[in-house]
C-alpha angles and dihedrals in degrees: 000000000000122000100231113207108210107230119195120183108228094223084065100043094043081047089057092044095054086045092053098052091050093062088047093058087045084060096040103046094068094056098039098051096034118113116271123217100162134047088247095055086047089048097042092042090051083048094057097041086056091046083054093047086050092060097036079058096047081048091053085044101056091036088058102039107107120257111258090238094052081045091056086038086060098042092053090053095051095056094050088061095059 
């Protein structure tokens, strides 16, 4: 028997990741921007904008995060300044 290792390549899993948020604020958008007549609608509704703030945040986040190679480029610089 051979000990298989799972690879995943992390463009495909951050890929499924982003896929899969998207389909989080499709579900949620409907909730969140549909009219409210009772406090649990208002309170369900708030819930769900937040949810889709959290992963607008999550969105900022990755798309300001430094590339790995730019990370490595400034760590070798830094050690030749030392």
């Amino acid at each position: 028997m051979t000990n298989k290792v799972l690879f995943l390549e992390m463009g495909h899993v951050l890929g499924t990741l982003g896929l899969f948020l998207m389909l989080v604020i499709a579900r949620l958008a409907h909730v969140a921007y549909e009219p409210q007549q009772t406090t649990a609608d208002r309170l369900t509704s708030l819930l769900a904008r937040r949810v889709i703030d959290g992963i607008a945040a999550i969105g900022w986040v990755a798309d300001h995060l430094p590339a790995p190679s730019a990370l490595h480029d400034a760590a070798h610089v830094l050690q030749r300044a030392r």
